[in-house]
N, C-alpha and C positions, 0 to 999 in steps of 0.2 A: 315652735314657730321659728323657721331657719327668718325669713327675713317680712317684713310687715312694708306695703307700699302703700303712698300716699300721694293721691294727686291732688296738685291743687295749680293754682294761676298768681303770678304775682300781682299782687294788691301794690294801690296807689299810696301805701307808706310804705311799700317796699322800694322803691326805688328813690335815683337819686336826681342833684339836678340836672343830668343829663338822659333823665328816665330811662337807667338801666339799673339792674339790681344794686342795691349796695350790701355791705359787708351786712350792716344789722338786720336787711331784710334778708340775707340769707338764711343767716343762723336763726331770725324768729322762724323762720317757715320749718327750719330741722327743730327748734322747739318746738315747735306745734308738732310735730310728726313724732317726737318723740313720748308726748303727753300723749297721744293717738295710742300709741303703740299700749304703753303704760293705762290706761281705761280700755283697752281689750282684753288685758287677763284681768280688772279689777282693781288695780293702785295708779287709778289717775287721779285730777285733782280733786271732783267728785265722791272721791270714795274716802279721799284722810279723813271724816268724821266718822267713819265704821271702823277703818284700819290704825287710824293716830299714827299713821305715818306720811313722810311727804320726800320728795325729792331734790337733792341739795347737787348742784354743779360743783363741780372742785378745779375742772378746765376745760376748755376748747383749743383745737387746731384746726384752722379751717385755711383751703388751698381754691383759689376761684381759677378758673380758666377761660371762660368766657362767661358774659353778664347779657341775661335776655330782659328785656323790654316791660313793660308794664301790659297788665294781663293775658301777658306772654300763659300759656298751659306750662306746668313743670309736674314731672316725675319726683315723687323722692323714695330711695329704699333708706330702709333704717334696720339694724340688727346689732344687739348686743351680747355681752359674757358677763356672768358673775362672778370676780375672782377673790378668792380666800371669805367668800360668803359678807363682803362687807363693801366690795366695790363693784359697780357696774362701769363696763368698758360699754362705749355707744358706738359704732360709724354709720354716717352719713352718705349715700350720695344724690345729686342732685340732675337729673335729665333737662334738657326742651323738649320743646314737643318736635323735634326734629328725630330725636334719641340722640342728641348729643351727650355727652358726660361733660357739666359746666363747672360741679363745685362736688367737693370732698371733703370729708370734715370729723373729725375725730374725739371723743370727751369722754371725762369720766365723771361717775356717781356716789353719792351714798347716798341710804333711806336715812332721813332721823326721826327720831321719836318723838312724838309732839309733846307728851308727857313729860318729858324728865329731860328735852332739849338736846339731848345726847345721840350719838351716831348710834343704829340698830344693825341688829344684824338682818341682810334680806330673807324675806320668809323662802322658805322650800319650793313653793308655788311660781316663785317669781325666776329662782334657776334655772327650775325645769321648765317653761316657757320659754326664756330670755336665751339660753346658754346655745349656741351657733358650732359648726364648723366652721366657719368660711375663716378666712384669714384677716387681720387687722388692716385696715384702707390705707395704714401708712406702713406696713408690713411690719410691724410690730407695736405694741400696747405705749401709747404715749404716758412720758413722764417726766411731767413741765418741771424745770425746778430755776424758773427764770428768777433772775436776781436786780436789784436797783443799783442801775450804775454811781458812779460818787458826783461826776460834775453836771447839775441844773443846768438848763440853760433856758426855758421858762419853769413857769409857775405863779396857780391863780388859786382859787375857793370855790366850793360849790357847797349848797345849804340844800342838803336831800330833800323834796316837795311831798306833795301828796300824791302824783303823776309816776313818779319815783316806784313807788310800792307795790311789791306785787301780792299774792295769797298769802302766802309763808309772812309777811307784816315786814320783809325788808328790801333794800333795793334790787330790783329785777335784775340777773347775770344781763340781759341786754343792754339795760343804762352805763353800764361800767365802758362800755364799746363807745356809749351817748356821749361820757364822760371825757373818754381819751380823746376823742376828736375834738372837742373843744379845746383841751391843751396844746394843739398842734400849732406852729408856725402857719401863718395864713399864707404863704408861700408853700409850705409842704401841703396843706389843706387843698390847695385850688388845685397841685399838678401832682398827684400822685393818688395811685387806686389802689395799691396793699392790697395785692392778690393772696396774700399769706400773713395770716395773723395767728397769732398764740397768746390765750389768757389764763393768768393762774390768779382762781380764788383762795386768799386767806383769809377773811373773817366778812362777819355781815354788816353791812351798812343801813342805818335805821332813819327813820324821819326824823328830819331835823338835825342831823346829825353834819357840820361842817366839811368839808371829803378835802384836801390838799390834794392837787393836779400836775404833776413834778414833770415832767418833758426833759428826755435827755436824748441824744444820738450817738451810736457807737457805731463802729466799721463804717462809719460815711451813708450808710443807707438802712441800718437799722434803727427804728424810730421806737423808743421804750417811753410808757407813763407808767407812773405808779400813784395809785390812788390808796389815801391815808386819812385816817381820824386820828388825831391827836397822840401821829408816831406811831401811832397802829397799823399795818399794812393790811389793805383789804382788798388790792390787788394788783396787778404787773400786767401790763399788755403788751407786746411787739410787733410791729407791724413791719412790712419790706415788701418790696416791687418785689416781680421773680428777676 
């Protein structure tokens, strides 16, 4: 399957206070299209009680270019590669019902084993489905390896909810996006749309588990969180205008 499309319409939590898409209704709507994708050949979320397997984010790059409206129609394609049988590379992209090209967006995967908690290797089945010609949306296979700068300049607490959790029993890759915006200066908050973000997952975050909310800025217009349990990094966001 070269590419798998999915239409849908933005929904009224997707958008923001200005009822245009925002960052996290983006990427839910490529999640959801990517779980689409993944219950087509049999490894969606439905199926980990036959398979004992499930799918783990390790990043997102996502480039917006323009933001449609509340239940605006959107295109999305979605097509992935399996590389060295352990990672799945995802891109994204995202139409109006115009056919414009509004959002782009990049990620990669592992399967883990629900048994023994450990990364799996992807089955045979899921290659041969998954595995594409087309070329990478950012014209080569992204490979986050964002770092936490030295000087704070906020920082707050968050105590992971019940609202928090997704199937997998830990914080949703979307909440961490939840996360980062609360860290933000209310000045950077109100005037800025971060048409360009990049997240790198390290470790899992679980209920109830305290998150540190760190806020730094670098080059004058790069905006960095790093979200942390107890010194443990669970993960780095960056956000920037274009």
């Amino acid at each position: 399957m070269e590419i798998f499309t999915y239409t849908t319409t933005a929904n009224y939590c997707d958008v923001n206070a200005n009822n245009l898409l925002s960052n996290v209704g983006i990427l839910r709507i490529f999640q959801e299209a990517a779980a689409l994708h993944s219950n087509s050949i049999g490894f969606g979320p439905n199926d980990t009680p036959n398979t004992n397997l499930t799918w783990i984010l390790l990043s997102w790059k996502l480039k917006v270019f323009s933001r449609s409206r509340w239940n605006s129609n959107l295109k999305i394609n979605t097509w992935a590669n399996i590389y060295e049988n352990v990672f799945s590379y995802r891109d994204f992209e995202m139409y109006d019902d115009k056919n414009n090209l509004i959002a782009i967006a990049s990620s990669k995967w592992v399967m883990l084993d629900c048994a023994t908690n450990h990364i799996a290797q992807i089955p045979k089945i899921v290659s041969k489905e998954f595995n594409t010609t087309k070329e990478p949306i950012f014209g080569k296979r992204i490979n986050l390896k964002l770092k936490e700068p030295i000087n704070i300049l906020n920082s707050l607490n968050y105590t992971v909810n019940r609202r928090d959790i997704d199937t997998n029993y830990h914080v949703n890759n979307l909440n961490y996006l939840h996360f980062a915006t609360e860290a933000l200066p209310e000045n950077i908050y109100l005037n800025s749309n971060f048409n360009n973000i990049e997240i790198m997952y390290k470790s899992e975050a679980k209920l109830k588990d305290t998150l540190t909310l760190n806020y730094f800025l670098e080059n004058q217009n790069e905006h960095i969180i790093s979200i942390k349990n107890n010194n443990k990094l669970n993960a780095i966001i960056k956000m920037w205008e274009d």
